[in-house]
TIDOVO-832262 format. One record per residue (C-alpha): chain; residue in three letters; x, y, z; residue number from 1. Coordinates in steps of 0.1 Angstrom, whole numbers, plus 5000, padded with zeros to 4 digits. Layout:
BEGIN
<kette:A, rest:ALA, east:X, north:Y, up:Z, nr:NUM>
...
//
This chain:
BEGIN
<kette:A, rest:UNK, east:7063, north:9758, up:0604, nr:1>
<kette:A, rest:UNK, east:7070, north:9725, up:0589, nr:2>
<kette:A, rest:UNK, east:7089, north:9743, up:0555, nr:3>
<kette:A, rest:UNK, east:7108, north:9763, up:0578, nr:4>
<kette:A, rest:UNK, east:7122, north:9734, up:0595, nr:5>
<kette:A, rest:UNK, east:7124, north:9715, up:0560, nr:6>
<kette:A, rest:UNK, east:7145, north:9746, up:0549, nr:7>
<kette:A, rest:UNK, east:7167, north:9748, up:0578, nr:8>
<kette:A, rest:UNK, east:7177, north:9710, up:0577, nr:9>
<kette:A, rest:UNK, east:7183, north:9711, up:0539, nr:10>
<kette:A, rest:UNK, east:7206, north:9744, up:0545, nr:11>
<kette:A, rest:UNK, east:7227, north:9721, up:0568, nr:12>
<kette:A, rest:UNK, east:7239, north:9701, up:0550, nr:13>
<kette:A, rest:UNK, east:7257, north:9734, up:0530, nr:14>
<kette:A, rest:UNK, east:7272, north:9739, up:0566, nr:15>
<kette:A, rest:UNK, east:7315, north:9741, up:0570, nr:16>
<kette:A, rest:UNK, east:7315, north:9751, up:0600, nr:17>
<kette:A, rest:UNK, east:7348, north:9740, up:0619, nr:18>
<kette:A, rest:UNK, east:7364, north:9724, up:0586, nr:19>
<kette:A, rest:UNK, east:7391, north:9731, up:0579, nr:20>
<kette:A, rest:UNK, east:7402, north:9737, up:0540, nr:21>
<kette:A, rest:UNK, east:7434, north:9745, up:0522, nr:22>
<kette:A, rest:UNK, east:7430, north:9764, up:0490, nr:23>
<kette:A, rest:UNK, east:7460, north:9764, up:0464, nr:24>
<kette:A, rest:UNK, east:7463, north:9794, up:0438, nr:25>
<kette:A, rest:UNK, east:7448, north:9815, up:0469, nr:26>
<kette:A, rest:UNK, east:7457, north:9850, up:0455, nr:27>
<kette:A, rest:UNK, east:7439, north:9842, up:0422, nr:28>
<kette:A, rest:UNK, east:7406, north:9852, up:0410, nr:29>
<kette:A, rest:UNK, east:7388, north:9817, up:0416, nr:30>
<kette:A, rest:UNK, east:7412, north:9811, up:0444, nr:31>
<kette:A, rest:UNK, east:7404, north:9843, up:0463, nr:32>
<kette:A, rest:UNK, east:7366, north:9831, up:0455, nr:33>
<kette:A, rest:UNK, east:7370, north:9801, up:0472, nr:34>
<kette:A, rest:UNK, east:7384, north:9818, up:0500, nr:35>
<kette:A, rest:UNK, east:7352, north:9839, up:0503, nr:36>
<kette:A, rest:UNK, east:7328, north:9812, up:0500, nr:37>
<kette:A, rest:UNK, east:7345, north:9789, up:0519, nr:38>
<kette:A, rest:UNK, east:7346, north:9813, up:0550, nr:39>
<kette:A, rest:UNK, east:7310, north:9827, up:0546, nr:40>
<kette:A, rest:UNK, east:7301, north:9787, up:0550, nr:41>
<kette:A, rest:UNK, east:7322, north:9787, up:0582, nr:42>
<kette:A, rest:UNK, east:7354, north:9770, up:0573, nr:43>
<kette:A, rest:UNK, east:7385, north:9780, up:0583, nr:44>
<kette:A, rest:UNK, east:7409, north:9780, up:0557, nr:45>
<kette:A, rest:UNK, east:7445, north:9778, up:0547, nr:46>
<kette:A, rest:UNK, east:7455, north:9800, up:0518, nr:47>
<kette:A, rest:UNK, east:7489, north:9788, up:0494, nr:48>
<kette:A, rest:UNK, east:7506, north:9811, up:0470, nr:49>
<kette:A, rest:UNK, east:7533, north:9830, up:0454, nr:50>
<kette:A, rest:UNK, east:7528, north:9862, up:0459, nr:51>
<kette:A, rest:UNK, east:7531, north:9875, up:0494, nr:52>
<kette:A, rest:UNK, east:7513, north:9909, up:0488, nr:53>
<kette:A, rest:UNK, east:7478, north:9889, up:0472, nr:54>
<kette:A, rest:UNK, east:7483, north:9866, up:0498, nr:55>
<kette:A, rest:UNK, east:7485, north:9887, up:0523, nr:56>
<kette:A, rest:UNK, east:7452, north:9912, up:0508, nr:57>
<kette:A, rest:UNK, east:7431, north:9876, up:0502, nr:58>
<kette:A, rest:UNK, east:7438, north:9869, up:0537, nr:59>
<kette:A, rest:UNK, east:7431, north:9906, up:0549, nr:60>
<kette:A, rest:UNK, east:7396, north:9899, up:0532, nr:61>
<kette:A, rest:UNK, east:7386, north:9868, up:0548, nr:62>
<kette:A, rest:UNK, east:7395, north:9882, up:0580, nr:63>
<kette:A, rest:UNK, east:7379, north:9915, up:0578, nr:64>
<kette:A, rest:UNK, east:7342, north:9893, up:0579, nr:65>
<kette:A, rest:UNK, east:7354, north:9872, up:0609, nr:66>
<kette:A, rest:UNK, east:7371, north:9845, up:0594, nr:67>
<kette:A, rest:UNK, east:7403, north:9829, up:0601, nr:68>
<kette:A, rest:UNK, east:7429, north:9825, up:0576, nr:69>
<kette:A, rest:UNK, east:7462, north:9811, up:0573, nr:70>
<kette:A, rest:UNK, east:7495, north:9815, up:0549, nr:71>
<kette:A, rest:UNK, east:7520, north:9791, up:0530, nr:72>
<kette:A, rest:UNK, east:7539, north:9814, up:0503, nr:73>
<kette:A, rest:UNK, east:7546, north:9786, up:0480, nr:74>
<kette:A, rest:UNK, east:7531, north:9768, up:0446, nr:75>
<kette:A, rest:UNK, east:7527, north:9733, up:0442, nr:76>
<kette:A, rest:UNK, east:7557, north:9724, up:0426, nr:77>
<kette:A, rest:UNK, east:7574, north:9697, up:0448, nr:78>
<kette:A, rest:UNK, east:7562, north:9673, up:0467, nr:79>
<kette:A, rest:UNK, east:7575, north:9693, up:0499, nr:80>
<kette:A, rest:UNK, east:7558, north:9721, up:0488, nr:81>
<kette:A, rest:UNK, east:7524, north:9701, up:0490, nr:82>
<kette:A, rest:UNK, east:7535, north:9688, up:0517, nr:83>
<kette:A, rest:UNK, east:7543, north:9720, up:0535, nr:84>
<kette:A, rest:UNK, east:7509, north:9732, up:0527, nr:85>
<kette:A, rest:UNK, east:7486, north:9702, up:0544, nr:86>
<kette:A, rest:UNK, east:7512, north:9706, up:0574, nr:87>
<kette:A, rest:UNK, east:7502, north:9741, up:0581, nr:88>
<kette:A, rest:UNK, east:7463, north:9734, up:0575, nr:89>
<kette:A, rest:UNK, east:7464, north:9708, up:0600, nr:90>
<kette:A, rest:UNK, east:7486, north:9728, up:0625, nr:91>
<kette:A, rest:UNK, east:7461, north:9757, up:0620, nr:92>
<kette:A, rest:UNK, east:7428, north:9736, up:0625, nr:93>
<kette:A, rest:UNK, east:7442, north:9701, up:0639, nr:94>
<kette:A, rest:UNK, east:7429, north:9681, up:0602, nr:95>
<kette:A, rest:UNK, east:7423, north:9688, up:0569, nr:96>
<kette:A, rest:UNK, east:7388, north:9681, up:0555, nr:97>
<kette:A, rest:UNK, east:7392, north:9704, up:0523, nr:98>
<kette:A, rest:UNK, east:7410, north:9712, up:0493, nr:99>
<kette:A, rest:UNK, east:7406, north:9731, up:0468, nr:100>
<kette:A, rest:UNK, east:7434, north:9729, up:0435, nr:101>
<kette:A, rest:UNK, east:7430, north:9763, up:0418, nr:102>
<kette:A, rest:UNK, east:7468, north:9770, up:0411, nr:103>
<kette:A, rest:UNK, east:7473, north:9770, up:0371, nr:104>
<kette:A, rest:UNK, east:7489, north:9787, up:0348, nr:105>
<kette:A, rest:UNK, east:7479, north:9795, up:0305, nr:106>
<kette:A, rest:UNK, east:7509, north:9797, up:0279, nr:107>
<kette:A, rest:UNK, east:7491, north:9811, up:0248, nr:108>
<kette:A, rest:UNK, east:7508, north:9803, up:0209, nr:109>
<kette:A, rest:UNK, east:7504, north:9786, up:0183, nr:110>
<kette:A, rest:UNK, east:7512, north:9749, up:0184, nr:111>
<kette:A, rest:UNK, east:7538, north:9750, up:0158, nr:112>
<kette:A, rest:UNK, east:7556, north:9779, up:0173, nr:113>
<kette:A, rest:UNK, east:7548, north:9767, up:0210, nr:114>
<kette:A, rest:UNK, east:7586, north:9757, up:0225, nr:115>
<kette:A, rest:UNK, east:7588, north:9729, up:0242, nr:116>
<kette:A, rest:UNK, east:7596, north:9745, up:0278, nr:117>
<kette:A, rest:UNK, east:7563, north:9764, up:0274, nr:118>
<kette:A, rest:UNK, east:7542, north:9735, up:0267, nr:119>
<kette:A, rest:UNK, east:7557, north:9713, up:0299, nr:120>
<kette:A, rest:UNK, east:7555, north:9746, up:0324, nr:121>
<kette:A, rest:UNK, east:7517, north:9742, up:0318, nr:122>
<kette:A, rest:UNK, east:7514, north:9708, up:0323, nr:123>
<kette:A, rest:UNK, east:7532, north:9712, up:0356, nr:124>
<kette:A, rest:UNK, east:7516, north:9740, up:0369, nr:125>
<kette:A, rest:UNK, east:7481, north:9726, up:0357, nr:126>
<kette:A, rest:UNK, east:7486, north:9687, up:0363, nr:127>
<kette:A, rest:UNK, east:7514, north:9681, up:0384, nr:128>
<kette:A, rest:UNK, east:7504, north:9707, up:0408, nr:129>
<kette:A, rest:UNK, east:7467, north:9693, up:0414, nr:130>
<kette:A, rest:UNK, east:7487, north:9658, up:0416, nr:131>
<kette:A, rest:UNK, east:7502, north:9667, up:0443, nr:132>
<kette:A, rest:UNK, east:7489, north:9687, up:0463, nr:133>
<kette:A, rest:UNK, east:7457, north:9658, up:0461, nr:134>
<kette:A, rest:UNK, east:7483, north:9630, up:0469, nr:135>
<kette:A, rest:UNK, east:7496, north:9648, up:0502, nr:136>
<kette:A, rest:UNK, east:7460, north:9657, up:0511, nr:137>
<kette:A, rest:UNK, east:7451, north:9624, up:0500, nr:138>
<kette:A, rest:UNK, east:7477, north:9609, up:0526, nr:139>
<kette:A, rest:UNK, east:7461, north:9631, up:0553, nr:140>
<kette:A, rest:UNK, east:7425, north:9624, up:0550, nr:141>
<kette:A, rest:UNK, east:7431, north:9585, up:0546, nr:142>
<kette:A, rest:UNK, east:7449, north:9591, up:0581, nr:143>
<kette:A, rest:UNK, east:7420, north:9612, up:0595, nr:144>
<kette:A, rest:UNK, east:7397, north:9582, up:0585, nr:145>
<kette:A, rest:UNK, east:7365, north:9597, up:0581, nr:146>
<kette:A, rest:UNK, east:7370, north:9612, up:0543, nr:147>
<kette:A, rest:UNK, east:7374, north:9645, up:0526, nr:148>
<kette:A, rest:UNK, east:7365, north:9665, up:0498, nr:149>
<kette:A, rest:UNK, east:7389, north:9673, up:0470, nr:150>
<kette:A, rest:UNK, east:7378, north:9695, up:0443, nr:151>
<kette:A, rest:UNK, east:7403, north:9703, up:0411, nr:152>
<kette:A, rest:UNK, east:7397, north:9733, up:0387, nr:153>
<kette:A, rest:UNK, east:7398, north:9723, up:0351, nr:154>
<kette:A, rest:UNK, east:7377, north:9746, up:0324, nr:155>
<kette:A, rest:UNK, east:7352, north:9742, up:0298, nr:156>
<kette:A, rest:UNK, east:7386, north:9737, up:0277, nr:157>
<kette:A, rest:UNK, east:7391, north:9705, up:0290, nr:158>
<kette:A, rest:UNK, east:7361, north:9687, up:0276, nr:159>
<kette:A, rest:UNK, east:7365, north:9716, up:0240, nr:160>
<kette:A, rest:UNK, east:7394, north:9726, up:0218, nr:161>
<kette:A, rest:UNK, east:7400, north:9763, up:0213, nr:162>
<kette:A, rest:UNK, east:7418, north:9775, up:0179, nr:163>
<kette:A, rest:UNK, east:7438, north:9802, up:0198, nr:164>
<kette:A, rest:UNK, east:7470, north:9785, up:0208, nr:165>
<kette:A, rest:UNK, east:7453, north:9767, up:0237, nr:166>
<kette:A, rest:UNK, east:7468, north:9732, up:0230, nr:167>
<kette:A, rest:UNK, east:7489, north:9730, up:0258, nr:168>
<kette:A, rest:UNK, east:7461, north:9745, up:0286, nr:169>
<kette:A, rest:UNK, east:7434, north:9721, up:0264, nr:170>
<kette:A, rest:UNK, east:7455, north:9688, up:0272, nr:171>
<kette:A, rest:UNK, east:7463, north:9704, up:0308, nr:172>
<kette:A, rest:UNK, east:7426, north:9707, up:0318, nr:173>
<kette:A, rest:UNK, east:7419, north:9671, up:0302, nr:174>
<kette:A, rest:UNK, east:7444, north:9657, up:0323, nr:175>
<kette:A, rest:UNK, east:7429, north:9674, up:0354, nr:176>
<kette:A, rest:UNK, east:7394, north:9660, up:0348, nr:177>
<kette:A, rest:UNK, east:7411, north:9623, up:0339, nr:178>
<kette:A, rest:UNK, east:7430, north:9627, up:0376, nr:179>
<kette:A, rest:UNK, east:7395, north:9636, up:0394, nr:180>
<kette:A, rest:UNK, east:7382, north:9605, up:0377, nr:181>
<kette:A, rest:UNK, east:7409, north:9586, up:0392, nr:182>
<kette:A, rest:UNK, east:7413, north:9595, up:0420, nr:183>
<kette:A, rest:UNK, east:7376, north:9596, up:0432, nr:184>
<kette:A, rest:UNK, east:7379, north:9558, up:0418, nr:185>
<kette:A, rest:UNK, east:7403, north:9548, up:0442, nr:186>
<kette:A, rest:UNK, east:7393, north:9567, up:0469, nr:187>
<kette:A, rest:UNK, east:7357, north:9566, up:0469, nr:188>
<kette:A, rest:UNK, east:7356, north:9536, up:0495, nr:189>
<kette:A, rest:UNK, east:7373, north:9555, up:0516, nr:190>
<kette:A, rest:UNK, east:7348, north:9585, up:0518, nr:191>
<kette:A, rest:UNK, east:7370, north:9609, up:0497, nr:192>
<kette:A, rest:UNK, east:7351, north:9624, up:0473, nr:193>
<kette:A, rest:UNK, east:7369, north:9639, up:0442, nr:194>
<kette:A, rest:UNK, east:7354, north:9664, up:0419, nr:195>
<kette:A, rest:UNK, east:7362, north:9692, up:0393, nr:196>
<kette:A, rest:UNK, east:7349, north:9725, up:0386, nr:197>
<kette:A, rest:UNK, east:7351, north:9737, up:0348, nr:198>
<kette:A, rest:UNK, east:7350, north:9776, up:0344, nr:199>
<kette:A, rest:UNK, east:7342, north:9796, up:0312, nr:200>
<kette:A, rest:UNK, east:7363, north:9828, up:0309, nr:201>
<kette:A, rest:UNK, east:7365, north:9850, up:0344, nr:202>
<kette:A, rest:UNK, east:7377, north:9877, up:0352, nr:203>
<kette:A, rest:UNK, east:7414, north:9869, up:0363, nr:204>
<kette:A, rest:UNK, east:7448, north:9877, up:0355, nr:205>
<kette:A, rest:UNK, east:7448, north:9847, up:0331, nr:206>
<kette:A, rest:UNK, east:7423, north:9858, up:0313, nr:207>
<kette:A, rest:UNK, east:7431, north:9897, up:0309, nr:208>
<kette:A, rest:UNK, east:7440, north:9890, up:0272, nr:209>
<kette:A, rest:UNK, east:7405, north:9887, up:0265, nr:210>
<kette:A, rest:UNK, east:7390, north:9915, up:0279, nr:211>
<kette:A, rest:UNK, east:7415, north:9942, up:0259, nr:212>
<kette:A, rest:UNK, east:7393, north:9966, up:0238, nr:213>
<kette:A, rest:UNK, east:7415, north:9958, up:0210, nr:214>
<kette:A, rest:UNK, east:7438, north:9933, up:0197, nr:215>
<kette:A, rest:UNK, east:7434, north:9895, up:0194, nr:216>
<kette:A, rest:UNK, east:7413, north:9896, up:0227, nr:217>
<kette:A, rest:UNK, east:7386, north:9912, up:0209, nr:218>
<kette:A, rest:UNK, east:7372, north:9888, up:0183, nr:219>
<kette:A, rest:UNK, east:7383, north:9859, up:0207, nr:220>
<kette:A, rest:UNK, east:7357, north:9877, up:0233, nr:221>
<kette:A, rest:UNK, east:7329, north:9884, up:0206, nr:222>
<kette:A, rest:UNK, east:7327, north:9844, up:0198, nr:223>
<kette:A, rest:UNK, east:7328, north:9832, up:0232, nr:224>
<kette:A, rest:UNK, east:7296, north:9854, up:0237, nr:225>
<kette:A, rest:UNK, east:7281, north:9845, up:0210, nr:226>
<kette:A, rest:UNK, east:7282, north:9805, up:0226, nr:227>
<kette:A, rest:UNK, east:7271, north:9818, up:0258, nr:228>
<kette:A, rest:UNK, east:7232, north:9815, up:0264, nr:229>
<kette:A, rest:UNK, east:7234, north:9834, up:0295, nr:230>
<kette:A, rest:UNK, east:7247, north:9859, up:0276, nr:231>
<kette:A, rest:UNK, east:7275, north:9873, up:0295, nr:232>
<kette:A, rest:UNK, east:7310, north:9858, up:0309, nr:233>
<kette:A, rest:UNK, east:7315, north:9846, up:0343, nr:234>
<kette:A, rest:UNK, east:7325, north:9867, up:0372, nr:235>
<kette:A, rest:UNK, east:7348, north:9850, up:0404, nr:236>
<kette:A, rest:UNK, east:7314, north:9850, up:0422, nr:237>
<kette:A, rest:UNK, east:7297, north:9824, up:0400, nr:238>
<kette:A, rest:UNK, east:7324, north:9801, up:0411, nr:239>
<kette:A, rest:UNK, east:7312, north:9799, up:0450, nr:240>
<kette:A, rest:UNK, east:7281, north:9783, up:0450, nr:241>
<kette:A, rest:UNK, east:7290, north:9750, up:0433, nr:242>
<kette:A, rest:UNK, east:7322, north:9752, up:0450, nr:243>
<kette:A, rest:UNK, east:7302, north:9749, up:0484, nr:244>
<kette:A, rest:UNK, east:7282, north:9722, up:0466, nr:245>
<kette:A, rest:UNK, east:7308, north:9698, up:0465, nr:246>
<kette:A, rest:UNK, east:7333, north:9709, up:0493, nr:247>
<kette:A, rest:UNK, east:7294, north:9703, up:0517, nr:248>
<kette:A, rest:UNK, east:7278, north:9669, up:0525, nr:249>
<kette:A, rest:UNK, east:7254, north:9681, up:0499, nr:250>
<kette:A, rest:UNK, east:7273, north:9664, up:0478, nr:251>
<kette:A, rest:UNK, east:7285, north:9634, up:0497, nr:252>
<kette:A, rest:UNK, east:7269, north:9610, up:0468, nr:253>
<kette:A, rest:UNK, east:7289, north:9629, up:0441, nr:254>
<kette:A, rest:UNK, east:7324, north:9621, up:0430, nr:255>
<kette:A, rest:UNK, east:7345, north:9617, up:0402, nr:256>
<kette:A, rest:UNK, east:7323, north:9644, up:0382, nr:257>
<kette:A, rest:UNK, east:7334, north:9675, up:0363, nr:258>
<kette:A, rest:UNK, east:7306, north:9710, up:0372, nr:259>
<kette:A, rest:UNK, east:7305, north:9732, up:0339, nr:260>
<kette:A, rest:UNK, east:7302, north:9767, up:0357, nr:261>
<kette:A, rest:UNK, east:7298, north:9783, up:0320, nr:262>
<kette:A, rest:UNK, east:7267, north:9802, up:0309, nr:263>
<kette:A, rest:UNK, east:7254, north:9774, up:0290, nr:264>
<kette:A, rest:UNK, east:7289, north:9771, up:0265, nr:265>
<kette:A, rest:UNK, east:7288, north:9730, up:0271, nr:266>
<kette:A, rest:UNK, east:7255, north:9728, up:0262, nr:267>
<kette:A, rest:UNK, east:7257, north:9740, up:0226, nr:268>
//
């Protein structure tokens, strides 16, 4: 009797019920994870992205198991654009308690060959889109007054290099761990909490490349798994459980940290 009650008191504090959570890159692979896990933990959730069909099929999902999901069809690329995102989280639920960064974007070539335009588009999509869409969520929550949760995507390549043309997404996914640091910093008195998430290789349209049977994909694949303890590469669904960690007051002590969700590659 008494575990039982132990048990139900530590599952609590996992609990969402009646947050209310925006989620960027919402028609993604990790996005439309977070979606999932987010709703089975009882938020309700706003979903941001580009393409109206995903969106709309994301949002079909979390509403065929009972949630409640609303749309913005934009990326973060202005600060109205963030702006218009929080706006419709808070129309939808009345506040903002969540949000979730998990719009990016990969460029793959060589540096010497990589142009220039390449090279900023993924610093924009990766950086200056978590920027802002934390700074107008940022503004929100301090308004609220009684904190948030903010939680960035950056990727086991922003603590590790990669000799595949990766030096633009590499210094992307740096930056993004550097912002969480800051920003948890400077918000942490305030009860925002600011964390990352860094993914191995998923599934996902970014990451197609890598799964081709042939082609430069191949021996890219064969030496990621042979870094891999776990011994396999990560699937969306690996992403939820850590993203409830630190979206939950399970982690209300936590900020300013970067979660390697990677089989083990870190470690080695």
């Amino acid at each position: 009797m008494t575990q039982t009650a132990t048990s139900a008191r530590s599952l609590d504090l996992f609990d969402l019920t009646g947050r209310s959570a925006l989620i960027t890159g919402a028609s993604g692979a990790l996005g439309s994870a977070a979606a999932r896990a987010l709703v089975g933990a009882g938020a309700h959730v706003t979903l941001a992205a580009a393409s109206v069909d995903k969106l709309d099929a994301v949002a079909a999902d979390v509403e065929r198991v009972g949630g409640r999901a609303e749309r913005v069809v934009a990326r973060p690329e202005s600060t109205a654009d963030a702006e218009a995102m929080v706006k419709a989280a808070v129309q939808a639920a009345g506040r903002l308690d969540i949000v979730v960064c998990a719009s990016g974007l990969n460029i793959v070539a060589p540096t010497a060959d990589m142009a220039d335009d390449d090279f900023q588009k993924v610093m924009d999509a990766n950086v200056r889109g978590s920027w802002l869409v934390s700074q107008a969520a940022g503004r929100q929550m301090l308004a609220q007054g009684d904190g948030g949760k903010i939680v960035l995507v950056s990727s086991t390549r922003g603590k590790l290099g990669h000799p595949a043309g990766y030096s633009a997404y590499c210094a992307s996914k740096s930056a993004v761990e550097g912002l969480a640091r800051a920003m948890a910093c400077e918000w942490g008195p305030q009860g925002i909490t600011v964390n990352a998430i860094g993914p191995t290789v998923f599934r996902s349209d970014l990451t197609a490349w890598m799964y081709e049977e042939e082609g430069p994909g191949k021996a890219v694949r064969e030496a990621m798994l042979a870094r891999i303890p776990i011994g396999r590469l990560g699937e969306p669904d690996d992403f939820a459980g850590v993203l409830v960690f630190l979206t939950s007051g399970a982690s209300d002590f936590m900020t300013g940290q970067v979660l390697y969700v990677d089989g083990g590659y870190t470690a080695g």
